[in-house]
C-alpha positions in Angstrom: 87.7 113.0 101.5 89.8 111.9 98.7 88.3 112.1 95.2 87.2 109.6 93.0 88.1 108.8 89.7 85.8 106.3 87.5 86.6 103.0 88.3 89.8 104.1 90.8 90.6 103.6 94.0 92.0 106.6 94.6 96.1 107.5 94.1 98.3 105.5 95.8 101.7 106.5 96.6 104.3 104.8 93.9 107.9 103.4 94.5 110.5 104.1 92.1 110.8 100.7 90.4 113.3 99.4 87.2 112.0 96.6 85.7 114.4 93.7 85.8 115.6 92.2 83.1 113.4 89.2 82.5 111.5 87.4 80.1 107.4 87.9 79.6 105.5 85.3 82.1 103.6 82.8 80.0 100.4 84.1 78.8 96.8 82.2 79.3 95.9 81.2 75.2 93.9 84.4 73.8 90.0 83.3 72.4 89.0 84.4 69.6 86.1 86.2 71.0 83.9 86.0 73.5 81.2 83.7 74.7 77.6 84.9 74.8 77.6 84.8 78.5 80.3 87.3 78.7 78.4 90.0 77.1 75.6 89.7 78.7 75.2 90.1 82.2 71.7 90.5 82.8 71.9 86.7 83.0 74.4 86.6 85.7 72.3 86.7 88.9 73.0 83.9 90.5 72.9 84.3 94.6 76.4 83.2 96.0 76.7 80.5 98.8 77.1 81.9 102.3 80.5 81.0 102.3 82.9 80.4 99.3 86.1 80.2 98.5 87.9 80.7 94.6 91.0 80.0 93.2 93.0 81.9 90.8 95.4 80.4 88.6 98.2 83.0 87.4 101.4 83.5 85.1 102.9 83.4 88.9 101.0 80.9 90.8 98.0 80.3 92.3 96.1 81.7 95.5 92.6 81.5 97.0 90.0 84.1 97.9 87.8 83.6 100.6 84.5 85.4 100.4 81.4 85.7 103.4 78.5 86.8 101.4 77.2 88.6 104.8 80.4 90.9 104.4 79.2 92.5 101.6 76.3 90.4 99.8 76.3 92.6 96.5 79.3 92.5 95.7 80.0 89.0 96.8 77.0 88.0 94.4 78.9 89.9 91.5 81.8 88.5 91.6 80.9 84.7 92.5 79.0 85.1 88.7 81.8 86.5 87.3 83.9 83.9 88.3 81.3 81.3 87.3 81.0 82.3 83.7 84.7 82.5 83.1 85.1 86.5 83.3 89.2 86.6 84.8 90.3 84.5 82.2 93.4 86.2 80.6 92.6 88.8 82.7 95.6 91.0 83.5 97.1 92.7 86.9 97.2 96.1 85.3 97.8 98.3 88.3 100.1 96.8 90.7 102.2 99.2 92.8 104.2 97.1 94.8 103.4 97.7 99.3 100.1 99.1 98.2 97.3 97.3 96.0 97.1 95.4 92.9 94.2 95.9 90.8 92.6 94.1 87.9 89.0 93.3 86.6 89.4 94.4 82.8 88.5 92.1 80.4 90.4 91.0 77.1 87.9 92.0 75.1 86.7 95.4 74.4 83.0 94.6 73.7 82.7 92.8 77.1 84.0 96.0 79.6 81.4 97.7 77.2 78.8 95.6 78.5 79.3 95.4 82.1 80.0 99.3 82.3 76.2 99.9 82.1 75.6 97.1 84.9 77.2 98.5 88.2 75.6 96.8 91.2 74.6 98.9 94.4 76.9 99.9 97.4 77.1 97.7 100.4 77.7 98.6 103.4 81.4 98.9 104.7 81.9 96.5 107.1 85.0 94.4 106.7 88.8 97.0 107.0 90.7 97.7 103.6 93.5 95.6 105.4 96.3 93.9 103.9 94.6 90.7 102.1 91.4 92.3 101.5 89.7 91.9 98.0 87.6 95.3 97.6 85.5 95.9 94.3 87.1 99.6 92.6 84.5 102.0 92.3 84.1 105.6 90.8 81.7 106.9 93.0 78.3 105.7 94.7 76.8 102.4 93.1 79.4 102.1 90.4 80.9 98.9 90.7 81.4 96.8 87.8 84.0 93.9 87.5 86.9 96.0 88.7 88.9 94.9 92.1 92.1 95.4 94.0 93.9 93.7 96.7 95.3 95.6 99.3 99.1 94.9 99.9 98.8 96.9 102.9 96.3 98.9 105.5 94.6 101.0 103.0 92.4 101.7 106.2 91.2 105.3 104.9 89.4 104.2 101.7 87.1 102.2 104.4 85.5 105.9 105.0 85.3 105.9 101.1 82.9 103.4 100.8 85.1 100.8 99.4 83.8 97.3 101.0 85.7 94.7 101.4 84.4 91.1 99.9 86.7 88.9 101.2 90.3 88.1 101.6 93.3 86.3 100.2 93.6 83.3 102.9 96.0 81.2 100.7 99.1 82.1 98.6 99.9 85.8 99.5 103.1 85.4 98.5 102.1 84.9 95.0 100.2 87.7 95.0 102.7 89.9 96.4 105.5 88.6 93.3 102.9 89.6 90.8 105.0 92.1 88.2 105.1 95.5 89.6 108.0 97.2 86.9 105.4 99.6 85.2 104.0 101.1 88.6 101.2 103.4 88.7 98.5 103.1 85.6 99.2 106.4 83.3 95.9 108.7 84.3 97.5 108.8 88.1 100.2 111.5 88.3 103.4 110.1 87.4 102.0 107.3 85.8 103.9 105.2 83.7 102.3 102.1 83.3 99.4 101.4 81.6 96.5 103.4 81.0 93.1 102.0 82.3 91.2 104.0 79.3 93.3 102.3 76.5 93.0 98.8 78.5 89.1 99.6 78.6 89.0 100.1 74.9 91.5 98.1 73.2 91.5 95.2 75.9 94.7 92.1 75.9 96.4 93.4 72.8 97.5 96.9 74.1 99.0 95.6 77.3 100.4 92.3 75.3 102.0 95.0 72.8 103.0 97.4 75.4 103.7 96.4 79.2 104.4 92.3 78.0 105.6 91.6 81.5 102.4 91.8 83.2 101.1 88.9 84.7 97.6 87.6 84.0 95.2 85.5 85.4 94.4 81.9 83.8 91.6 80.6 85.5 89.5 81.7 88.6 87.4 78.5 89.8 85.2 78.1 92.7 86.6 75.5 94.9 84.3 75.8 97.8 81.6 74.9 97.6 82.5 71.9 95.6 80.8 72.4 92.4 77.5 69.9 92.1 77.9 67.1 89.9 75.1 66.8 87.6 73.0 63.1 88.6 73.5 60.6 86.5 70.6 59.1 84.7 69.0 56.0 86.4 69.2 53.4 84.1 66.1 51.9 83.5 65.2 48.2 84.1 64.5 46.1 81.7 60.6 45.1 80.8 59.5 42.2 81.4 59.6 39.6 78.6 55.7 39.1 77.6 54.8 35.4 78.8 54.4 33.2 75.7 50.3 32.0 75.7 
């Protein structure tokens, strides 16, 4: 069985790229820090909808997940809160090797992937294939998921006897997921490495991989679009009293 690495999903083999000559995709505006809600995520327990689908908006375009909470109800939970409160925002693809997997999850901000390291959800149950499409939480081991995921560019079938459990799947805009910057290859703690490294990422968030690796595409919005989102109910206006009768 291949070993784990925290928060990897194992080595994947990595193609021999050049980066093109291009300019940096346009990033999603930096905050200034982060909401409340962000650091603490002992108050993201909201149960997901059976069925739900979310869209991410990207330097490159946009695509949709699709996630059946009987699939893999942990994790589908986790990540339908951290969509909710905003968690991919300016999030970046970090690890993309291109025919493999893409993988993202860190936030921005240091103090937040602090937090949510000491809240790793429980294992589900594999049931869904690591095929191309998928949308698999990363994991270091047993119950150690976080906010860490990758999509699998291609049948990544033997990390199914890993454990890794598939959420959902990409059901709209795989191209754009598939032109998402892959120049820097393989994150630097993989052998051969050159891209960046998940550690540095972890502690010094957007600015080392805006200062280093500026080509990297990023996430600027992940929304759930299904269910629709409840409006709240507008107030009933109340009727007028009845003018007292003049004795």
């Amino acid at each position: 069985m291949r070993a784990l690495l925290p928060l990897l999903i194992g080595a994947a083999t990595l193609l021999a790229q050049t980066p093109p000559a291009t300019k940096a995709p346009a990033k999603a505006p930096a905050a200034a820090a982060p909401s409340s809600r962000l650091l603490n995520p002992a108050l993201a327990k909201a149960k997901a909808p059976d069925l739900y689908r979310v869209k991410f908006t990207t330097t490159k375009g946009d695509f949709v997940v699709e996630v059946s909470r009987d699939s893999a109800p942990l994790g589908a939970d986790r990540f339908y809160n951290l969509v909710r409160i905003g968690f991919f925002t300016n999030v970046s693809f970090y690890r993309v090797i291109a025919g493999a997997l893409i993988q993202f999850g860190l936030s921005p901000f240091p103090a937040v992937s602090k937090a949510w390291s000491t809240a790793p959800i429980h294992d589900d149950p594999v049931k869904l294939h690591n095929l191309a499409g998928s949308v698999t939480f990363a994991m270091g081991g047993p119950n150690t998921r976080t906010t860490q995921l990758f999509i699998n560019l291609a049948d990544n079938t033997p990390y199914d006897a890993d454990g890794f459990a598939p959420i959902g799947k990409v059901t709209e805009g795989m191209d754009v997921v598939k032109g998402l910057y892959s120049g820097y290859g393989e994150m630097a703690e993989q052998p051969g490495g050159r891209g960046p490294s998940q550690q540095k990422t972890t502690n010094e968030g957007k600015a080392y991989l805006d200062k280093n690796f500026p080509l990297l595409d990023s996430i600027k919005s992940a929304t759930v679009i299904f269910p629709e989102p409840v409006a709240p109910a507008a107030s009933a206006k109340k009727a007028p009293a009845p003018a007292a009768t003049k004795k």
